[in-house]
N, CA, C and O atoms as a Tripos MOL2 file, in Angstrom:
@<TRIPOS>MOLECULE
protein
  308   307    77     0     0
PROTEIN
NO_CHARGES

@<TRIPOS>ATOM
      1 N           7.3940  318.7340  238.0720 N.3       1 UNK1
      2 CA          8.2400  318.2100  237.0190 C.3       1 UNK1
      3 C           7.3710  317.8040  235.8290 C.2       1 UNK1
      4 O           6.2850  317.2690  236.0510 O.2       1 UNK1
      5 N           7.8250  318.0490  234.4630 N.am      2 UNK2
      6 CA          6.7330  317.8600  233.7410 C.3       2 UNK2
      7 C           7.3620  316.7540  232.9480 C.2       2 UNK2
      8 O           8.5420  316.7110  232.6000 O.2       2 UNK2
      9 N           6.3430  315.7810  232.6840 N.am      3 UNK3
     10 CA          5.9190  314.5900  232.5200 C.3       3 UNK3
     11 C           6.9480  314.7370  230.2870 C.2       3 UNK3
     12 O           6.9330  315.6450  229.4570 O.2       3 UNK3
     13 N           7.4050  313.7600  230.2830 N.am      4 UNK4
     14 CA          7.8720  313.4900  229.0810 C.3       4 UNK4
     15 C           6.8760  312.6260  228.4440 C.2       4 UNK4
     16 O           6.3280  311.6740  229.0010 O.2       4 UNK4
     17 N           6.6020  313.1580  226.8100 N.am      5 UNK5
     18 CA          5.5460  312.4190  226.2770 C.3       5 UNK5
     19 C           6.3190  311.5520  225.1530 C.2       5 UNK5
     20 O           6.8100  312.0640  224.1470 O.2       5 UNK5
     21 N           6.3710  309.8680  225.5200 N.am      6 UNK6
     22 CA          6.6650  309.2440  225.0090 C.3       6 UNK6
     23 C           6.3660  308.5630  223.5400 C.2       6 UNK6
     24 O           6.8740  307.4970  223.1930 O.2       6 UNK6
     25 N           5.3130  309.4690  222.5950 N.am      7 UNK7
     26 CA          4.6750  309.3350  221.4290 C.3       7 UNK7
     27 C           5.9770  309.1890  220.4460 C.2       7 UNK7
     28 O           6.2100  308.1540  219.8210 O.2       7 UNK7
     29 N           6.6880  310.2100  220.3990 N.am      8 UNK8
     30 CA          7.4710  310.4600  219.4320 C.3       8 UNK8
     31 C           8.4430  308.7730  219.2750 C.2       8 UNK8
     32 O           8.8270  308.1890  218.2620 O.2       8 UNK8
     33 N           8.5780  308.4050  220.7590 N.am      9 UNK9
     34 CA          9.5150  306.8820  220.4540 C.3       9 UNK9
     35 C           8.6120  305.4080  219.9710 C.2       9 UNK9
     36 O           9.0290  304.4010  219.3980 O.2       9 UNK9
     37 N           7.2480  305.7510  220.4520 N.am     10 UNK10
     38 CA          6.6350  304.8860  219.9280 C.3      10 UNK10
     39 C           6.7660  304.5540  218.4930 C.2      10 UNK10
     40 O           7.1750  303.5960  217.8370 O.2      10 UNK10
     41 N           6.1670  305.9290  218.2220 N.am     11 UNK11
     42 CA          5.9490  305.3670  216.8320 C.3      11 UNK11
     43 C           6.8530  305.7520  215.7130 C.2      11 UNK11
     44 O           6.5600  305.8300  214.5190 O.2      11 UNK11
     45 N           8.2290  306.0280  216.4030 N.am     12 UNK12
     46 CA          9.3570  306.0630  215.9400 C.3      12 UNK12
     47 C          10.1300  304.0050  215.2980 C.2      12 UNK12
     48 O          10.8780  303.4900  214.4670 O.2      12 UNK12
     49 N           9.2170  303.6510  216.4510 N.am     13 UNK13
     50 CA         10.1850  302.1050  216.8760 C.3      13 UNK13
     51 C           9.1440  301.7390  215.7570 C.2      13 UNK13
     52 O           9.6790  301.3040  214.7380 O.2      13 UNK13
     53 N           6.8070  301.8770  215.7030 N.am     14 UNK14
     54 CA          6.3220  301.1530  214.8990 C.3      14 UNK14
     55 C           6.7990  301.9180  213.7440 C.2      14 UNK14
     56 O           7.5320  301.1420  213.1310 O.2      14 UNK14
     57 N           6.7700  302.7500  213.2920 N.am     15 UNK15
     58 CA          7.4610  303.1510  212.1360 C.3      15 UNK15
     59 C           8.2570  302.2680  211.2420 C.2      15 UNK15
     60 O           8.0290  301.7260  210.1610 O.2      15 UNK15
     61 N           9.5650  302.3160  212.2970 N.am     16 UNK16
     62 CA         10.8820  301.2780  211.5940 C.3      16 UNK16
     63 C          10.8020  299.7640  211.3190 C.2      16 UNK16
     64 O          11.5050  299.0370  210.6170 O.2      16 UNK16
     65 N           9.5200  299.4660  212.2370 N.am     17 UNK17
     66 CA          9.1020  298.0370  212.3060 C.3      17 UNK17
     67 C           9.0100  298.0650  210.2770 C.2      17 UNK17
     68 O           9.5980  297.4500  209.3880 O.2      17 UNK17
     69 N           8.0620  299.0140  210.3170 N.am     18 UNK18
     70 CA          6.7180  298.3360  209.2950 C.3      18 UNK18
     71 C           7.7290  298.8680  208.7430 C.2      18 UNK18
     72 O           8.6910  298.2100  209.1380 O.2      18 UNK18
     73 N           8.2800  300.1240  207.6790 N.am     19 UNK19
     74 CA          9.0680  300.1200  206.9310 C.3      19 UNK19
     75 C          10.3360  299.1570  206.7860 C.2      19 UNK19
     76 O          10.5180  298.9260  205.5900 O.2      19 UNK19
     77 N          11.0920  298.6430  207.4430 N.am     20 UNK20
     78 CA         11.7150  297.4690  207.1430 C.3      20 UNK20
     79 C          11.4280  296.3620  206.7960 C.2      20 UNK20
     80 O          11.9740  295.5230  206.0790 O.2      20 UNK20
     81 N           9.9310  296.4370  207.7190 N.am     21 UNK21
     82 CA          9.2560  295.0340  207.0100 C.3      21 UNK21
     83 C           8.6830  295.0480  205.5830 C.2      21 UNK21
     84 O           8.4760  293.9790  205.0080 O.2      21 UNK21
     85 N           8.4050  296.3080  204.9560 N.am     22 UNK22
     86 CA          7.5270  296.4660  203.7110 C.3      22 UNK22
     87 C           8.9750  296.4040  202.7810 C.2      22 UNK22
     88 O           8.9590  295.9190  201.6500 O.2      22 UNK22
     89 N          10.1400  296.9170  203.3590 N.am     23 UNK23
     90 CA         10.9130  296.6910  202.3770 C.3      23 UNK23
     91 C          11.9000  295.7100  201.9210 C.2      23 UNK23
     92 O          12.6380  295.7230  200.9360 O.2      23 UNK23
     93 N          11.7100  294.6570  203.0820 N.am     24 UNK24
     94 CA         12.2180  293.2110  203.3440 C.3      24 UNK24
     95 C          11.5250  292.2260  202.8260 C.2      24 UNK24
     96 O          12.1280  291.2870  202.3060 O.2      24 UNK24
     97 N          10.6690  292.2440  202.8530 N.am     25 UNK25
     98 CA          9.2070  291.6050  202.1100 C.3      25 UNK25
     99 C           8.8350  291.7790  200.7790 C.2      25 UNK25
    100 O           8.7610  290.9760  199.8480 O.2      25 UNK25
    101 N           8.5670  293.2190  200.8730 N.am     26 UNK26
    102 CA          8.2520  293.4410  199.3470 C.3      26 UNK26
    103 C           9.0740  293.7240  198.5830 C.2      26 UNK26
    104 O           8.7780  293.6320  197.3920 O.2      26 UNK26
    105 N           9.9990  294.0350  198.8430 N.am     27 UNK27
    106 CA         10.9740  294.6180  197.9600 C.3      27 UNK27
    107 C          12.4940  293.5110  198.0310 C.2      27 UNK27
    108 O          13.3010  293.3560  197.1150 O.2      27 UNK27
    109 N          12.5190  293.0830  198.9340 N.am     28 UNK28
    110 CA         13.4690  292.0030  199.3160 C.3      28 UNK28
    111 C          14.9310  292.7020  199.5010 C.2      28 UNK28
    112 O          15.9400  292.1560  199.0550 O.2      28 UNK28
    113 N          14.9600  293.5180  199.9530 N.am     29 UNK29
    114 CA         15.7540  294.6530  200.5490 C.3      29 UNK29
    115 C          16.0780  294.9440  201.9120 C.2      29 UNK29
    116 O          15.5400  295.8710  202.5170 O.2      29 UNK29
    117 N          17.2060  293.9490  202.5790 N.am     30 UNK30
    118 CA         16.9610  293.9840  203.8080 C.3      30 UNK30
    119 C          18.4370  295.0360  204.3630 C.2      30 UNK30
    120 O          19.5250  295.0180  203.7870 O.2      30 UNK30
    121 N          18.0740  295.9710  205.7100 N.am     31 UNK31
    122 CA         18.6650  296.9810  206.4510 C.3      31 UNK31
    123 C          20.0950  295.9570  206.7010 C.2      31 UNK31
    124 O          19.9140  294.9410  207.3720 O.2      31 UNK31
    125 N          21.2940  296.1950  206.2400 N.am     32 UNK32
    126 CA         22.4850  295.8540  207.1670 C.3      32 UNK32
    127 C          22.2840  296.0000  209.1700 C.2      32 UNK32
    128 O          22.2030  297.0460  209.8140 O.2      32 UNK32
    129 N          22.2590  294.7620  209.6280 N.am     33 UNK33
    130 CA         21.8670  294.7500  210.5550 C.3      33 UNK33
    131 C          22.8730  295.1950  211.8490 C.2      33 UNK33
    132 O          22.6870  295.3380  213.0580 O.2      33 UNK33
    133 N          24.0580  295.3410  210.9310 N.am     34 UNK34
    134 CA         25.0440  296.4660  212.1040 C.3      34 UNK34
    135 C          24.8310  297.8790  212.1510 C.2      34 UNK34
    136 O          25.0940  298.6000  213.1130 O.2      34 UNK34
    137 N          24.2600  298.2920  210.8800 N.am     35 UNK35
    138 CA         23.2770  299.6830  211.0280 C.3      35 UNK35
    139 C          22.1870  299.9280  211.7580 C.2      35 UNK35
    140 O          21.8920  301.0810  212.0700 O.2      35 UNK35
    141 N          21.5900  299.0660  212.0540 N.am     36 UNK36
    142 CA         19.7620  299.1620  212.5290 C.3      36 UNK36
    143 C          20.6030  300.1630  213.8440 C.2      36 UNK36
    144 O          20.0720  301.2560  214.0400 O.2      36 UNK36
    145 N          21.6620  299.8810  214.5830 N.am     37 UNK37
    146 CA         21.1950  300.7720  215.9290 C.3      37 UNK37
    147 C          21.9980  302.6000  216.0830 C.2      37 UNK37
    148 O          22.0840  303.5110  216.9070 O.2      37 UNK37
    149 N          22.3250  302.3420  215.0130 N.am     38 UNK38
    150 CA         22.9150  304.1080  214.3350 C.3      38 UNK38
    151 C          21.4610  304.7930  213.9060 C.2      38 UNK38
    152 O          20.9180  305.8170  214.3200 O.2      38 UNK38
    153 N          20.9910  303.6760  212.7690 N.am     39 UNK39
    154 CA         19.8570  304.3720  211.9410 C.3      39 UNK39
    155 C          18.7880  304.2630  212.6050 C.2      39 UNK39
    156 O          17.8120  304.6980  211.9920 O.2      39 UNK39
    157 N          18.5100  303.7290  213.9280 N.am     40 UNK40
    158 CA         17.2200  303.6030  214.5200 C.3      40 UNK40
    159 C          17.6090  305.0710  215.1580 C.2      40 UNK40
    160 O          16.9300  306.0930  215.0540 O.2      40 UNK40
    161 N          19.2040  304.8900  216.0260 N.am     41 UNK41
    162 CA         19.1530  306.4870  216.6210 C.3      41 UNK41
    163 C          18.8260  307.5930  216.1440 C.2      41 UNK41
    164 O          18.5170  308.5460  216.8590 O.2      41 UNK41
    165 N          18.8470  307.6310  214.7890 N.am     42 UNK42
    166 CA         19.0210  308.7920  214.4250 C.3      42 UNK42
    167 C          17.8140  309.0780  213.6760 C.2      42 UNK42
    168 O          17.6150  310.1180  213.0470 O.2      42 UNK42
    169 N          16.9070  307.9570  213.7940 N.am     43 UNK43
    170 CA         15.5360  308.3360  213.4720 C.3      43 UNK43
    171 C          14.7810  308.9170  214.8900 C.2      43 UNK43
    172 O          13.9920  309.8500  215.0340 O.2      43 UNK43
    173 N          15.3220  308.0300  215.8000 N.am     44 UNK44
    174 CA         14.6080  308.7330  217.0000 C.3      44 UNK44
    175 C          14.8350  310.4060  216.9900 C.2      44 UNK44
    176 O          13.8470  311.1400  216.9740 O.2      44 UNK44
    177 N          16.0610  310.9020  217.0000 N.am     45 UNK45
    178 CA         16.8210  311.6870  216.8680 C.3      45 UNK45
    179 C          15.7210  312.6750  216.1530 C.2      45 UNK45
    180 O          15.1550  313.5240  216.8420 O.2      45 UNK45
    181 N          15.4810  312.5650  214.9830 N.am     46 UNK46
    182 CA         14.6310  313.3940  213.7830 C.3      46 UNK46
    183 C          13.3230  312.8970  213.6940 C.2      46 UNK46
    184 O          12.6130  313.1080  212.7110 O.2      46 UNK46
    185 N          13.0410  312.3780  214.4740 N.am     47 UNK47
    186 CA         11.2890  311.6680  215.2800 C.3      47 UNK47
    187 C          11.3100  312.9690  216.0450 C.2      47 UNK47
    188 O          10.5120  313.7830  215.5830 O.2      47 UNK47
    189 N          11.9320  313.3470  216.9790 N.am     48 UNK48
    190 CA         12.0580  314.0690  218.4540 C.3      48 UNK48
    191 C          11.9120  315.5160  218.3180 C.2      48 UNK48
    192 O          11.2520  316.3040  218.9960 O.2      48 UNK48
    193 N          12.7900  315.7350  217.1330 N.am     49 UNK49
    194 CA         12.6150  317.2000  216.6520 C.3      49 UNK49
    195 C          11.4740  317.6530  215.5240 C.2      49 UNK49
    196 O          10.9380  318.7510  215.3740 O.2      49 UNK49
    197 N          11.3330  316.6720  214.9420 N.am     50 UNK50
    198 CA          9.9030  316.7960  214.0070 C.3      50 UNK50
    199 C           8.9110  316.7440  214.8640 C.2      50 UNK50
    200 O           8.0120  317.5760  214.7390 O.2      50 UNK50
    201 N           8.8520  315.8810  215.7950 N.am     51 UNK51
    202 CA          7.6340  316.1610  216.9980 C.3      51 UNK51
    203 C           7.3770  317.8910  218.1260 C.2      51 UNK51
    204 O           6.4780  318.4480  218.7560 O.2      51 UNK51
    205 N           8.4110  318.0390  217.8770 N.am     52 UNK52
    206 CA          8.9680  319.1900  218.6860 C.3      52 UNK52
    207 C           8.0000  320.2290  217.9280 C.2      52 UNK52
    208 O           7.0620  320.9080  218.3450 O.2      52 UNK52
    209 N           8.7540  320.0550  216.2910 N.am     53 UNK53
    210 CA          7.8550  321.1810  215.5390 C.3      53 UNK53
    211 C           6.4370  320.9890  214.9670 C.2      53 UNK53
    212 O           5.9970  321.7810  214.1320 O.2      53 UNK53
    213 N           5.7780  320.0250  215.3770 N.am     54 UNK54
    214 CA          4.6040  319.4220  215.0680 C.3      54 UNK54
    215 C           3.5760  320.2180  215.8960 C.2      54 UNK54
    216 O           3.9570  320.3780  217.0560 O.2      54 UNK54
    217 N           2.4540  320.7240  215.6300 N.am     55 UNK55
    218 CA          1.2540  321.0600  217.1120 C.3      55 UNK55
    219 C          -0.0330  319.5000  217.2760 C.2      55 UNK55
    220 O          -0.4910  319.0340  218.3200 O.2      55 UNK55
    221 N          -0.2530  319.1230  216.0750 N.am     56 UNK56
    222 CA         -0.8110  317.9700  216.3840 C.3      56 UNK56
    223 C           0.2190  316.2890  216.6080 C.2      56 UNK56
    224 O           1.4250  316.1090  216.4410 O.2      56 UNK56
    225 N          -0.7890  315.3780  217.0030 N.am     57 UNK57
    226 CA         -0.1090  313.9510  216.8010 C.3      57 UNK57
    227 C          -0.2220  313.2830  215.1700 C.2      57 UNK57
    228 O           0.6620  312.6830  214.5600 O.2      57 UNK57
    229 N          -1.3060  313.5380  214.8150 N.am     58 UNK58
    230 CA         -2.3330  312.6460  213.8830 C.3      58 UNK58
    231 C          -1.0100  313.5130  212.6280 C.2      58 UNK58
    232 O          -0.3010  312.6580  212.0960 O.2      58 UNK58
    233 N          -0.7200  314.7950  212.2370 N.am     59 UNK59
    234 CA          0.2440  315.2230  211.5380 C.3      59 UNK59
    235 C           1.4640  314.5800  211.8140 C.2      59 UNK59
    236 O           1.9580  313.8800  210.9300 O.2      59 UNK59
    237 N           2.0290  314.7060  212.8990 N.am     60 UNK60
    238 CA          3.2740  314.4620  213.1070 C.3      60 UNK60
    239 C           3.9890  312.8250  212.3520 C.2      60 UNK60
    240 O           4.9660  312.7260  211.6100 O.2      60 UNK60
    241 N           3.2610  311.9330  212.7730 N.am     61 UNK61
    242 CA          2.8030  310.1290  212.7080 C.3      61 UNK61
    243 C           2.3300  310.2710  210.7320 C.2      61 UNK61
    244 O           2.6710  309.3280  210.0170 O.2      61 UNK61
    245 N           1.7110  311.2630  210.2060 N.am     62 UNK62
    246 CA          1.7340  311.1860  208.7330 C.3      62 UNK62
    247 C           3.3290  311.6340  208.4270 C.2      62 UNK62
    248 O           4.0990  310.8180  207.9210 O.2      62 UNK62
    249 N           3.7200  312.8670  208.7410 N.am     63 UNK63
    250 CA          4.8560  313.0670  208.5150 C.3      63 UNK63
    251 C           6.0190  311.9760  208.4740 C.2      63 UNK63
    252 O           6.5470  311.4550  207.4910 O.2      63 UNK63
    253 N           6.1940  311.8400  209.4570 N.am     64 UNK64
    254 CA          7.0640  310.4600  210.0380 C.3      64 UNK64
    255 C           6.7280  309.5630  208.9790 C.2      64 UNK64
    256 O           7.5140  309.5370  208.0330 O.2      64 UNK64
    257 N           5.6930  308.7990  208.9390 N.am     65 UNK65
    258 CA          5.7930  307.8930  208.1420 C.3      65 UNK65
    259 C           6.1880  307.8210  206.6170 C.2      65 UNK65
    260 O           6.8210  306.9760  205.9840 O.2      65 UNK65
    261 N           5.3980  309.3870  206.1350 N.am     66 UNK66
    262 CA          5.9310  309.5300  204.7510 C.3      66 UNK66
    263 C           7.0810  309.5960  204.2490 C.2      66 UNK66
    264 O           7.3540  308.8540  203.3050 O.2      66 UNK66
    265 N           8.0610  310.5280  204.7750 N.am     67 UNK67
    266 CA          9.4230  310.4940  205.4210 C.3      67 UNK67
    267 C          10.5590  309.2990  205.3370 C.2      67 UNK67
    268 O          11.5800  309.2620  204.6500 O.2      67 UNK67
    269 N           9.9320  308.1480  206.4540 N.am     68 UNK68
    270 CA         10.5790  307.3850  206.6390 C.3      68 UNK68
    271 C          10.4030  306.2280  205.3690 C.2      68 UNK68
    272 O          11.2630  305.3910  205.0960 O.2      68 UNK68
    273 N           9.0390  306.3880  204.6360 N.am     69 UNK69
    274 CA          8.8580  305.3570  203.4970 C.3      69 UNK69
    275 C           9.6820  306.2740  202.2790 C.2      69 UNK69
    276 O          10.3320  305.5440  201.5300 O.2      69 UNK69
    277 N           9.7290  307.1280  202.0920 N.am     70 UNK70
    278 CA         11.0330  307.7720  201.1320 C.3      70 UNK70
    279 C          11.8940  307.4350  200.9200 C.2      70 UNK70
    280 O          12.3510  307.0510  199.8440 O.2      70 UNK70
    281 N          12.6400  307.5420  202.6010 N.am     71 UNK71
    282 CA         13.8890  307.1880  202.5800 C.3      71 UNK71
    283 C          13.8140  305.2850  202.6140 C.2      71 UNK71
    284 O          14.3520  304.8600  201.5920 O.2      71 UNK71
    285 N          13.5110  304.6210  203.1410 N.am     72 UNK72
    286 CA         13.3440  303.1080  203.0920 C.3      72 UNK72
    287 C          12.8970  302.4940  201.5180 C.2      72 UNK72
    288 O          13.4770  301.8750  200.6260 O.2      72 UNK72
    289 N          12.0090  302.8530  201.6600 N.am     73 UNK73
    290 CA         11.2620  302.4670  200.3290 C.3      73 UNK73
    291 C          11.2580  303.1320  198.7500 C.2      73 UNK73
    292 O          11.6210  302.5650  197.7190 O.2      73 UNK73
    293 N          10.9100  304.0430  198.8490 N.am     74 UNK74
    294 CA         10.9970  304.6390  197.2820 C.3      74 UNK74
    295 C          12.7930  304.5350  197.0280 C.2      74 UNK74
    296 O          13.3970  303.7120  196.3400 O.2      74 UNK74
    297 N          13.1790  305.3240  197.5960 N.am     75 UNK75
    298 CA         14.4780  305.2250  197.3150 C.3      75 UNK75
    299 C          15.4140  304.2080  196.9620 C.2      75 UNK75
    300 O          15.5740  303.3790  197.8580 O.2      75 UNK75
    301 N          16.2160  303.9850  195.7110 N.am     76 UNK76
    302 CA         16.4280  302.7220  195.1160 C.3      76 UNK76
    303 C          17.8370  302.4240  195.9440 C.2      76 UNK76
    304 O          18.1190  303.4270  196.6000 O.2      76 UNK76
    305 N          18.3580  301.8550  196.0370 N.am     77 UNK77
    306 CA         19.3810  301.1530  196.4350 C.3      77 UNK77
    307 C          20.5190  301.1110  195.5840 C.2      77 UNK77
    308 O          21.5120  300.4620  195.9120 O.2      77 UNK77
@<TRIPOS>BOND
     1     1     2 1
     2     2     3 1
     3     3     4 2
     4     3     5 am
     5     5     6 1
     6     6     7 1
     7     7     8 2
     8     7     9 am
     9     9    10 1
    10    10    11 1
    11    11    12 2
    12    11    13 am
    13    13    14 1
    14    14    15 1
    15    15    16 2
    16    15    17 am
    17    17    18 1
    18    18    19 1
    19    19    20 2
    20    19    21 am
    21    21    22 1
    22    22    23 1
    23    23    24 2
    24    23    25 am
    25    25    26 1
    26    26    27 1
    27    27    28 2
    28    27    29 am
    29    29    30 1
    30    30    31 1
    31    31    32 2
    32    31    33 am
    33    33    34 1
    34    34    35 1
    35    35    36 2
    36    35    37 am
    37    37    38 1
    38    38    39 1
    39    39    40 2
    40    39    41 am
    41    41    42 1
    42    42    43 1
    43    43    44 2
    44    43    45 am
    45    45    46 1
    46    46    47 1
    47    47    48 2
    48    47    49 am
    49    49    50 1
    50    50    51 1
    51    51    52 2
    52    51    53 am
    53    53    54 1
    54    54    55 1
    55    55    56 2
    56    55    57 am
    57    57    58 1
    58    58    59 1
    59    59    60 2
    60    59    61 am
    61    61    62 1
    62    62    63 1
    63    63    64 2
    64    63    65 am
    65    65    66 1
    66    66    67 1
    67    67    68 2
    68    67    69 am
    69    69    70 1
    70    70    71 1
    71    71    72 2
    72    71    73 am
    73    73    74 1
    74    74    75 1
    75    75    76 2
    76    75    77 am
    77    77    78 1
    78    78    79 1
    79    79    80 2
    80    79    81 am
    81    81    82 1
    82    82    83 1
    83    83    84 2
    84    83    85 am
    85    85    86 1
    86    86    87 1
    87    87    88 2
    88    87    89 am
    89    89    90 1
    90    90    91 1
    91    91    92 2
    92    91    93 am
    93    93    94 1
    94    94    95 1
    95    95    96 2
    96    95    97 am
    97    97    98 1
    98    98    99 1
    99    99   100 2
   100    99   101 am
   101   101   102 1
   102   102   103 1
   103   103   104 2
   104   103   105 am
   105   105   106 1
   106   106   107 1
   107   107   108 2
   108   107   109 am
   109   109   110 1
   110   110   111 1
   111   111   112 2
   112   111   113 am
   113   113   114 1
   114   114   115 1
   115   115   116 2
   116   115   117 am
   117   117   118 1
   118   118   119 1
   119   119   120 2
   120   119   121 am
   121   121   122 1
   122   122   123 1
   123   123   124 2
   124   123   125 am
   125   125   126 1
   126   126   127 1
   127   127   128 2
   128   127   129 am
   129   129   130 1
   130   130   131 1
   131   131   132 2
   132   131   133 am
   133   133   134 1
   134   134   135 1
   135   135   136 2
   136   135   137 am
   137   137   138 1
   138   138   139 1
   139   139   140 2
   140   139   141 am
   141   141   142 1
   142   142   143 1
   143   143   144 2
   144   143   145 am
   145   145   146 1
   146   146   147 1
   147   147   148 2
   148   147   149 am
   149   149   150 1
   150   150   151 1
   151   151   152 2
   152   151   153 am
   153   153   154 1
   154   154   155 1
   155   155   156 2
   156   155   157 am
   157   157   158 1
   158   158   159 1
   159   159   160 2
   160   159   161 am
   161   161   162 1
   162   162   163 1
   163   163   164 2
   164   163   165 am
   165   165   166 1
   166   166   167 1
   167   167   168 2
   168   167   169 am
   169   169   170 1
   170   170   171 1
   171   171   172 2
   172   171   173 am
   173   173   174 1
   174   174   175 1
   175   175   176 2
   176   175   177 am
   177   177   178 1
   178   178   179 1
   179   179   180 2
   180   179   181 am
   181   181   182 1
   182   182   183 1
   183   183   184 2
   184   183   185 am
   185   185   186 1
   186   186   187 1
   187   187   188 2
   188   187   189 am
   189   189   190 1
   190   190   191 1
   191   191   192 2
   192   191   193 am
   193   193   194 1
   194   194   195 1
   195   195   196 2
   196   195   197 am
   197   197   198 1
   198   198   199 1
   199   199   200 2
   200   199   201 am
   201   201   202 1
   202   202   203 1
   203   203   204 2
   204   203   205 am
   205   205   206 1
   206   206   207 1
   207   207   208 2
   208   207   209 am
   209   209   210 1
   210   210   211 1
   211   211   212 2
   212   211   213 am
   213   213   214 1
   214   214   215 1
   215   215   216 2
   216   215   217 am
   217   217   218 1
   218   218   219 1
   219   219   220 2
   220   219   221 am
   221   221   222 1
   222   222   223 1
   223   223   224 2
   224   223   225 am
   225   225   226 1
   226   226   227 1
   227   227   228 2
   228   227   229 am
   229   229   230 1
   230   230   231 1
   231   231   232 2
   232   231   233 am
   233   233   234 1
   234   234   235 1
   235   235   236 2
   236   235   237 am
   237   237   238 1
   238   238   239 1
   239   239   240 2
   240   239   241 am
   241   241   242 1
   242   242   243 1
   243   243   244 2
   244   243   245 am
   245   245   246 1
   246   246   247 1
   247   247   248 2
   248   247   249 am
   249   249   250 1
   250   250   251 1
   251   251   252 2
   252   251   253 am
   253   253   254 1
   254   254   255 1
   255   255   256 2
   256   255   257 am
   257   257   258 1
   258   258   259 1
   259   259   260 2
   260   259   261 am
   261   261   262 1
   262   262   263 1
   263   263   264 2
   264   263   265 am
   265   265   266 1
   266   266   267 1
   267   267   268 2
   268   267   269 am
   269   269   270 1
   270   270   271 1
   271   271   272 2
   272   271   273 am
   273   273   274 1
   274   274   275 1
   275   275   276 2
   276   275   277 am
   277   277   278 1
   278   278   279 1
   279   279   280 2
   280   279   281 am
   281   281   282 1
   282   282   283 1
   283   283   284 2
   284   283   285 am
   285   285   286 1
   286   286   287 1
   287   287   288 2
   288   287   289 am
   289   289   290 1
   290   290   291 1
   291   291   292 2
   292   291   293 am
   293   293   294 1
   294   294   295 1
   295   295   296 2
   296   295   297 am
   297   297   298 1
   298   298   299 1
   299   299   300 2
   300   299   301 am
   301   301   302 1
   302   302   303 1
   303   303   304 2
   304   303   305 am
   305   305   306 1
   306   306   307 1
   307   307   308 2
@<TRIPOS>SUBSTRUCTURE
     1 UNK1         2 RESIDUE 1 A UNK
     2 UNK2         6 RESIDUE 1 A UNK
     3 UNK3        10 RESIDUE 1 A UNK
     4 UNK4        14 RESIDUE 1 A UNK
     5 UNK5        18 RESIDUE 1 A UNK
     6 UNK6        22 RESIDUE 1 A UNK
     7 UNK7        26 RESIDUE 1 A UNK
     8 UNK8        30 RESIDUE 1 A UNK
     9 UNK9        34 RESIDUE 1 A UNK
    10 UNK10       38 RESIDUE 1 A UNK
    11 UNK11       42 RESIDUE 1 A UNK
    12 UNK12       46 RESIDUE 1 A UNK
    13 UNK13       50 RESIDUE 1 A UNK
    14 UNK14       54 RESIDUE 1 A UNK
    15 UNK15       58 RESIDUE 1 A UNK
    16 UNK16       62 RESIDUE 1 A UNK
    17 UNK17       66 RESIDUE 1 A UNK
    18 UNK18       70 RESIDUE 1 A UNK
    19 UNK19       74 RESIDUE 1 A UNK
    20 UNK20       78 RESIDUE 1 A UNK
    21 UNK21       82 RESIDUE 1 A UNK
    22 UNK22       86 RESIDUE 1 A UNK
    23 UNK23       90 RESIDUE 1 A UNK
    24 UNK24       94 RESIDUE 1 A UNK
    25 UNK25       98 RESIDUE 1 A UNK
    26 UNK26      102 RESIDUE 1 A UNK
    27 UNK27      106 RESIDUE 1 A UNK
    28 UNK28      110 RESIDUE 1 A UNK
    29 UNK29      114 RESIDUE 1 A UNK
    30 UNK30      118 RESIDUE 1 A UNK
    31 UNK31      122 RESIDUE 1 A UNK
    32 UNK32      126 RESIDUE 1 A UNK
    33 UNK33      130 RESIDUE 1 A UNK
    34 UNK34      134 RESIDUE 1 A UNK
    35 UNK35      138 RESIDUE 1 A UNK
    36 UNK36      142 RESIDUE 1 A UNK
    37 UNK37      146 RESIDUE 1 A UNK
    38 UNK38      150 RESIDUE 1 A UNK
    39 UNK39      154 RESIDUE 1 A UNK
    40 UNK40      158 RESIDUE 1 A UNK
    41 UNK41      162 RESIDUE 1 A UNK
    42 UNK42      166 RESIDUE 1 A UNK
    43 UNK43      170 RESIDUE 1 A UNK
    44 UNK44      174 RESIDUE 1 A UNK
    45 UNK45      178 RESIDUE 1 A UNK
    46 UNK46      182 RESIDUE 1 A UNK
    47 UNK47      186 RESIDUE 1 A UNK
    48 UNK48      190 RESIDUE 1 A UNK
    49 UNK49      194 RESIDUE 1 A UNK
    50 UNK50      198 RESIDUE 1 A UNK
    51 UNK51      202 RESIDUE 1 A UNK
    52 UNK52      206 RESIDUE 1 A UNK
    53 UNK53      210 RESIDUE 1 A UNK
    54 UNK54      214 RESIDUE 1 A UNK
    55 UNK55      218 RESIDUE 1 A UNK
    56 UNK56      222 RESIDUE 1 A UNK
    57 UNK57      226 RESIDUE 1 A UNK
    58 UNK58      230 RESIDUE 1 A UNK
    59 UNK59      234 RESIDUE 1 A UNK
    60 UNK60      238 RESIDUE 1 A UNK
    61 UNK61      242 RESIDUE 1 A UNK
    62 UNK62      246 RESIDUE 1 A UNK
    63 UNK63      250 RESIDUE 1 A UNK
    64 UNK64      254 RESIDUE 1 A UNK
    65 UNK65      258 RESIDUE 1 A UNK
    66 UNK66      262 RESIDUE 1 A UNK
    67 UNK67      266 RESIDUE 1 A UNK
    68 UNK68      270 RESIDUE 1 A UNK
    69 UNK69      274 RESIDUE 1 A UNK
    70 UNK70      278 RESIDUE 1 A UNK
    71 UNK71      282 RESIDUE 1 A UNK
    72 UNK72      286 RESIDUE 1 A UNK
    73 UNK73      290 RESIDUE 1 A UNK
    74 UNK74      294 RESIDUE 1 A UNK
    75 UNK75      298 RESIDUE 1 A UNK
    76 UNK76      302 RESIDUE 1 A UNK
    77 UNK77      306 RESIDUE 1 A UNK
């Protein structure tokens, strides 16, 4: 049975940490907190398949993050 590699949820979860926090903090922009468990899914969700199409980690974890600071951060409200 082959072993599931749990990378993609890791740093799916530190991901959402630090981008909410950079944009709660710095930006004073905080996530509607009846969303966090739609929008966490559905980052896992597009964590899972971007990992899928990834061949390294060290890419995948830049991707992801750039990604997720787009949508969190640059993006105005």
């Amino acid at each position: 049975m082959k072993k599931i590699d749990l990378f993609p949820l890791w740093s799916t979860l530190l991901c959402y940490a630090v981008v909410y926090g950079v944009s709660w903090l710095g930006f004073g922009v905080a996530i509607e907190l009846r969303a966090v468990p739609i929008d966490l899914l559905l980052q896992l969700v597009l964590g899972w398949l971007l990992y899928g199409l990834s061949r390294h980690r060290w890419a995948f974890a830049a991707v992801q993050l750039i990604f997720m600071m787009l949508l969190y951060v640059a993006l105005p409200r």
